[in-house]
C-alpha positions as a Markdown table, in Angstrom:
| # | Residue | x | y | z |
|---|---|---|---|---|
| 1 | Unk | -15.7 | 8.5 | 16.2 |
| 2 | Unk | -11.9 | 9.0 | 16.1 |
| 3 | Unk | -11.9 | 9.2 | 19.8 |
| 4 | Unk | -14.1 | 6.1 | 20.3 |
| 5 | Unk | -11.2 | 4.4 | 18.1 |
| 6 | Unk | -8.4 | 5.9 | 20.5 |
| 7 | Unk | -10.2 | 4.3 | 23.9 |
| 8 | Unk | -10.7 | 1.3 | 21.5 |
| 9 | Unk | -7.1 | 1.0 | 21.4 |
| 10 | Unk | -6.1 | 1.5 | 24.6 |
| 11 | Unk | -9.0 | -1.1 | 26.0 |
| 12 | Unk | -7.6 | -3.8 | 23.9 |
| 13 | Unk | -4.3 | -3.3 | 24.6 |
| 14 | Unk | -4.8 | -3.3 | 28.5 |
| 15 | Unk | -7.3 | -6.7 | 27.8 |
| 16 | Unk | -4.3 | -8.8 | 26.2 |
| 17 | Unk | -1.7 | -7.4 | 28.6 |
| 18 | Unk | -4.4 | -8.9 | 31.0 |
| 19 | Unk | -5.2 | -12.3 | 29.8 |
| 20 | Unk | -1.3 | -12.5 | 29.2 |
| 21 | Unk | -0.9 | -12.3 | 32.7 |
| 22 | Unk | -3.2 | -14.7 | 33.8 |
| 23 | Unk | -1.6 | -17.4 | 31.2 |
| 24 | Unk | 1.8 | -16.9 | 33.2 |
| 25 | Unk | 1.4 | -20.8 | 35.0 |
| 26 | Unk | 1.9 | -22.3 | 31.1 |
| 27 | Unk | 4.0 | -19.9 | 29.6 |
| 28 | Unk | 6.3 | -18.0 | 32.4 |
| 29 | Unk | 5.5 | -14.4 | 31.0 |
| 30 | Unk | 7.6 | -12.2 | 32.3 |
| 31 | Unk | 6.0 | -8.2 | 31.8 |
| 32 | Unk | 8.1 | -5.0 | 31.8 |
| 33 | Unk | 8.1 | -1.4 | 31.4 |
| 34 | Unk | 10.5 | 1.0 | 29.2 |
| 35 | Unk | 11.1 | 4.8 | 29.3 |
| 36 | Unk | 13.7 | 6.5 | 26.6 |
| 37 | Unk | 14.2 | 8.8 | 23.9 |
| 38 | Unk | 15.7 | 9.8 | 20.4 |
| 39 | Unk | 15.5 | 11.3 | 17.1 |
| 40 | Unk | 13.3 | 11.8 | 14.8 |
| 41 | Unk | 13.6 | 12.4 | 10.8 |
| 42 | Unk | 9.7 | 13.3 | 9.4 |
| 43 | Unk | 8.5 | 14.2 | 5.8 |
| 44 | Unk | 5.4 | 14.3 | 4.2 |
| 45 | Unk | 4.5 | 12.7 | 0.5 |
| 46 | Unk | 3.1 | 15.3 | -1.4 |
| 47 | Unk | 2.5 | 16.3 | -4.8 |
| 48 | Unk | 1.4 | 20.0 | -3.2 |
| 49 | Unk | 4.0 | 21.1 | -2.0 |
| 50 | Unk | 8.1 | 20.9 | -2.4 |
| 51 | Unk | 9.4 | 19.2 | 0.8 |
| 52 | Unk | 12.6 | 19.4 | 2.3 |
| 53 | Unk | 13.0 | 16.4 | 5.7 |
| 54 | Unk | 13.6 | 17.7 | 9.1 |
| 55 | Unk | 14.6 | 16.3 | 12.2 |
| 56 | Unk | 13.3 | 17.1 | 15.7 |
| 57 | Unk | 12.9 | 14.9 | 19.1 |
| 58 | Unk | 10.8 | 12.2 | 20.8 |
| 59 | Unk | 10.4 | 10.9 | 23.9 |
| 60 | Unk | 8.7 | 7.1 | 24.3 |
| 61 | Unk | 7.0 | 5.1 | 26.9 |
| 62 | Unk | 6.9 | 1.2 | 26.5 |
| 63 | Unk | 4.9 | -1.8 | 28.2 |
| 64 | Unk | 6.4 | -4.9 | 27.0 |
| 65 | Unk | 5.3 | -9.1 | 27.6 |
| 66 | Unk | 8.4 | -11.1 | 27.3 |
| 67 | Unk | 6.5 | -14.9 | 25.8 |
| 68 | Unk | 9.5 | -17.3 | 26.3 |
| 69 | Unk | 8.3 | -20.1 | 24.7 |
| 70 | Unk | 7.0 | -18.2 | 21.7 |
| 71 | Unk | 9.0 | -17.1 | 18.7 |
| 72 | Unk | 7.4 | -13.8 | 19.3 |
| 73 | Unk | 6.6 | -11.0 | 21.7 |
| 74 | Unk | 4.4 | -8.0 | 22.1 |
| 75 | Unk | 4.3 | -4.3 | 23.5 |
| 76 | Unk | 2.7 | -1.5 | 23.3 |
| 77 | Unk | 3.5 | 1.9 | 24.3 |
| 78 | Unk | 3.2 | 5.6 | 23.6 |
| 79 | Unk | 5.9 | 8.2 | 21.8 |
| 80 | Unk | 5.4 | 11.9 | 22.1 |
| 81 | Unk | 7.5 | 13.7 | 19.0 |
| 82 | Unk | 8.1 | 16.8 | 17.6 |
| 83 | Unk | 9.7 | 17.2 | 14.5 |
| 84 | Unk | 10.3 | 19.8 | 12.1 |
| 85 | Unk | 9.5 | 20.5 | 8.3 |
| 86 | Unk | 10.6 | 23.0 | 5.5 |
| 87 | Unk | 8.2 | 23.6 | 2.0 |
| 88 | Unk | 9.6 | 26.2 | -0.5 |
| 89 | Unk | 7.7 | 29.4 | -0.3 |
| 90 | Unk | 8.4 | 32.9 | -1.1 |
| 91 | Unk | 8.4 | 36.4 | 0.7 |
| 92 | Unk | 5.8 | 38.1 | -1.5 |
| 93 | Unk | 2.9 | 36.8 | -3.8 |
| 94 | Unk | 3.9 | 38.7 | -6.8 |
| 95 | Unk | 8.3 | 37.8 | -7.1 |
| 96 | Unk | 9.3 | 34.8 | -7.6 |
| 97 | Unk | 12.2 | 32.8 | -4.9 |
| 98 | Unk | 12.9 | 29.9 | -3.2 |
| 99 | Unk | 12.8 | 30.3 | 0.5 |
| 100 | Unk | 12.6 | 27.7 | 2.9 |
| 101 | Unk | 9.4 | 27.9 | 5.2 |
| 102 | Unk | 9.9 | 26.0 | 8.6 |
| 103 | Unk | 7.5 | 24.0 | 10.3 |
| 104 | Unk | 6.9 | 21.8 | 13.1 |
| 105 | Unk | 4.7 | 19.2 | 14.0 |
| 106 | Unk | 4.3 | 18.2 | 17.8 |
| 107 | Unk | 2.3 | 14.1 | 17.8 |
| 108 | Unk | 1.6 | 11.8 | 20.2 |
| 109 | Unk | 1.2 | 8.1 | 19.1 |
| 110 | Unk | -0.3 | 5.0 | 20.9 |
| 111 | Unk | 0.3 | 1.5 | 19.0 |
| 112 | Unk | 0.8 | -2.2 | 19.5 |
| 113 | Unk | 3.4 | -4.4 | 18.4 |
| 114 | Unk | 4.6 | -7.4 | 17.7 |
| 115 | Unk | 8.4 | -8.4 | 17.8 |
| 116 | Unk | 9.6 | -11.2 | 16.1 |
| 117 | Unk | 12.2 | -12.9 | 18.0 |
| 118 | Unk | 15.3 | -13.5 | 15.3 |
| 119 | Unk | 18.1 | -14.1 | 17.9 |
| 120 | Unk | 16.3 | -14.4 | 21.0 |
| 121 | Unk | 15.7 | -11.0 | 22.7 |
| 122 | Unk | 18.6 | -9.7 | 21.7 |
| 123 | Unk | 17.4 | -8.9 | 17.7 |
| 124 | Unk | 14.1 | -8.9 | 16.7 |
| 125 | Unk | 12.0 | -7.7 | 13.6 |
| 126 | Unk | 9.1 | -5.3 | 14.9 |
| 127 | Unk | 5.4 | -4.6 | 12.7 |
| 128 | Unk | 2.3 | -3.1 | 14.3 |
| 129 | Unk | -0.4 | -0.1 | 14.0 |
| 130 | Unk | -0.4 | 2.9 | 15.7 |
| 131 | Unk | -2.8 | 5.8 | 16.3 |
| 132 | Unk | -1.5 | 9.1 | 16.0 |
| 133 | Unk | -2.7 | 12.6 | 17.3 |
| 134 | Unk | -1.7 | 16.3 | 15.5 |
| 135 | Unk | -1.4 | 18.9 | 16.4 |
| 136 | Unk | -1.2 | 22.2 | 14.1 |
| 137 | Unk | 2.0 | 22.2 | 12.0 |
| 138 | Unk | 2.9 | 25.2 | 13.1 |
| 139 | Unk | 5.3 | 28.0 | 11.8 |
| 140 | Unk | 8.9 | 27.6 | 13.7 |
| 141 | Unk | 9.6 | 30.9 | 12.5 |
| 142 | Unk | 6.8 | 33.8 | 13.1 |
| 143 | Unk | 9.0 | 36.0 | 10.7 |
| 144 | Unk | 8.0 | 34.0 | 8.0 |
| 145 | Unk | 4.1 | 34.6 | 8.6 |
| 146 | Unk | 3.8 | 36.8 | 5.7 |
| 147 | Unk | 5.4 | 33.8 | 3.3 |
| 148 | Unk | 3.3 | 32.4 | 0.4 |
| 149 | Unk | 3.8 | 28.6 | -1.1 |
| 150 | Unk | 5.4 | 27.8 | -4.1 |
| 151 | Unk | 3.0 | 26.5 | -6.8 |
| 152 | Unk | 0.3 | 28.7 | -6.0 |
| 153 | Unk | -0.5 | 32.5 | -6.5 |
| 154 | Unk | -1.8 | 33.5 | -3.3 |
| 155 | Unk | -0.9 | 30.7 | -0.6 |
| 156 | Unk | -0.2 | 32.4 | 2.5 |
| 157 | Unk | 2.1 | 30.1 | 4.6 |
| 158 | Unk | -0.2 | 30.7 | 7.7 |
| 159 | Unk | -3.2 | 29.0 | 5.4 |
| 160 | Unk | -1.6 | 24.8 | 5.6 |
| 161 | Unk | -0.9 | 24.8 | 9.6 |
| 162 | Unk | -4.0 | 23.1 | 10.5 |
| 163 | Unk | -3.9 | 19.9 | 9.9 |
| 164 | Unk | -6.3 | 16.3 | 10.2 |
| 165 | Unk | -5.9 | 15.5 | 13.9 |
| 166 | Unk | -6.3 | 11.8 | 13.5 |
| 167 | Unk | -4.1 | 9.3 | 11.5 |
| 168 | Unk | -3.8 | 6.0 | 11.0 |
| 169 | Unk | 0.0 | 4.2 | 11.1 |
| 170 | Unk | 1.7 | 1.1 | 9.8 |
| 171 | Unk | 5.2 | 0.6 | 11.4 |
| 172 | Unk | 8.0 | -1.5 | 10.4 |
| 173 | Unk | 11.4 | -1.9 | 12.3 |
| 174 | Unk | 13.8 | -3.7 | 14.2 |
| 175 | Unk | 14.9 | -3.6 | 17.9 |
| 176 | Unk | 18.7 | -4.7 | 18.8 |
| 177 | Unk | 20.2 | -4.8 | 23.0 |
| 178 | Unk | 21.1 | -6.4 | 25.6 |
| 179 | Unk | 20.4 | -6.5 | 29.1 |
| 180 | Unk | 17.8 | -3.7 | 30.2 |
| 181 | Unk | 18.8 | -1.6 | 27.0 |
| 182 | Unk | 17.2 | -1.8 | 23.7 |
| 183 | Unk | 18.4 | 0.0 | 20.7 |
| 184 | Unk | 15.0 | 0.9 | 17.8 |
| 185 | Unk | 14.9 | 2.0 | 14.7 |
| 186 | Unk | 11.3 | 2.4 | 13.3 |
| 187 | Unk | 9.6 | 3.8 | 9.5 |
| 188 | Unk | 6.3 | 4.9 | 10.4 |
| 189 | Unk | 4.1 | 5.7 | 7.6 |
| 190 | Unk | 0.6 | 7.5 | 8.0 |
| 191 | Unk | -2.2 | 5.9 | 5.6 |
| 192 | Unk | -4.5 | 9.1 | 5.8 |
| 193 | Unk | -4.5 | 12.0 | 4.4 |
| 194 | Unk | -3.1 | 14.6 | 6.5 |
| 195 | Unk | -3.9 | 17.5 | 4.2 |
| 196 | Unk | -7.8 | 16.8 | 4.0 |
| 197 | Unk | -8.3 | 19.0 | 6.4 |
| 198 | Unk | -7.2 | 21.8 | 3.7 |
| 199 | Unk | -9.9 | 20.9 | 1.4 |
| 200 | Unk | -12.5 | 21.7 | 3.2 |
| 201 | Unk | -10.8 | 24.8 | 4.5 |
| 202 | Unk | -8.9 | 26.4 | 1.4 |
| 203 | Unk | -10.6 | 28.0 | -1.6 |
| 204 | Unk | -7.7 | 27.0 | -4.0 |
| 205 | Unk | -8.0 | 24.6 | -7.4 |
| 206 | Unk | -6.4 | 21.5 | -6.2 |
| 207 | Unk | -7.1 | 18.6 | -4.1 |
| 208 | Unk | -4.8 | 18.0 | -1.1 |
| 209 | Unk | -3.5 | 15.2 | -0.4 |
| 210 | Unk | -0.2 | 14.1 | 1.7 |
| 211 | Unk | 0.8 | 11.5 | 4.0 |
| 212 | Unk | 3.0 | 11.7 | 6.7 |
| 213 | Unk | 6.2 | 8.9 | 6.8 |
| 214 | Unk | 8.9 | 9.2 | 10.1 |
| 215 | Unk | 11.7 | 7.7 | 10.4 |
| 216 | Unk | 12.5 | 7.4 | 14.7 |
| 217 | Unk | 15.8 | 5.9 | 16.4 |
| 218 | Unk | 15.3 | 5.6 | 19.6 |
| 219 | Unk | 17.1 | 3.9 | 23.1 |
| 220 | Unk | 14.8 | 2.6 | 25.6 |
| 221 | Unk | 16.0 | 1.5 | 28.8 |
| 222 | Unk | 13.7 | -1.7 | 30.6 |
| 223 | Unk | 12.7 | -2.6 | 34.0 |
């Protein structure tokens, strides 16, 4: 099912790029492609854990349909990230202590977009859905395998790296340039819960719950 909704994606994207371009006597679309990078800050909302933002990378691909006579215009595109974590563990399951665990979480996302022109090209107010794809969040630091969680008595660090592989995004953000480059800033927010996964997987009292939310700045170049 989740991968149905992935080719589901990609199908209607590549259809309205398509009937876009076959409009192009009445409206003069003009079509282009982007390629850049940036930064990345990620969290996750969580009452399960104590979370501490990291930062990381990601590196994004763009199709874009310029609609002159419109006060809007669409993309869509793909970003591959990886970005980093810390939750406060411990060293041992019996002393207490506050050490940070590190994490990091390698994603790919496909979405589709709508920009809102506010001055023209040049500034314009961005809102669309995207899929995203986990993968494990892994342990940046195999030293700290032998870590447990704070909040719970026998939590091994090792016991929260995999993840749900799907989720579902709602993005918000604005785009700013001129000529062929394009400054973003984007707040992605994850609607799923990441952490279900855990449930089925972890004999622990509690439910897990958390949703992912990533802030991205990124400078794409067009062509």
């Amino acid at each position: 099912m989740k991968n149905k909704q992935l080719t589901l994606l990609v199908v209607l994207s590549v259809l309205f790029v398509t009937i876009t371009q076959a409009q192009h006597k009445s409206f003069n679309i003009k079509n282009g492609f982007g390629i850049g990078g940036g930064i990345s800050l990620f969290d996750i909302k969580t009452d399960n854990f104590t979370t501490t933002r990291g930062n990381g990378f990601v590196v994004a691909l763009a199709a874009t349909v310029d609609i002159p006579n419109r006060w809007y215009n669409v993309s869509y595109g793909m970003q591959i990230s990886e970005s980093t974590l810390e939750i406060s563990g411990r060293m041992t399951d019996d002393v207490a202590g506050n050490e940070q665990i590190e994490y990091k979480l390698t994603a790919a996302q496909l979405g589709f977009f709508f920009h809102t022109k506010v001055i023209g090209n040049n500034f314009t107010i961005d809102a669309g859905p995207q899929l995203q794809y986990n993968g494990d969040l892994e342990l940046k630091n195999s030293q700290q395998e032998g870590y447990y969680i704070n909040g719970y008595d026998d939590l091994a660090a090792p016991d929260i790296t995999e993840i749900s592989r799907f989720n579902i995004n709602g993005v918000f953000g604005a785009t700013a340039g001129f000529g062929s480059l394009r400054l973003k800033a984007q707040y992605i927010y994850g609607f799923l819960n990441m952490f279900d996964k855990l449930n089925d997987n972890l004999n622990q009292n509690a439910t897990f719950k958390g949703n992912p939310e990533t802030i991205m700045l990124t400078a794409i170049f067009t062509f």
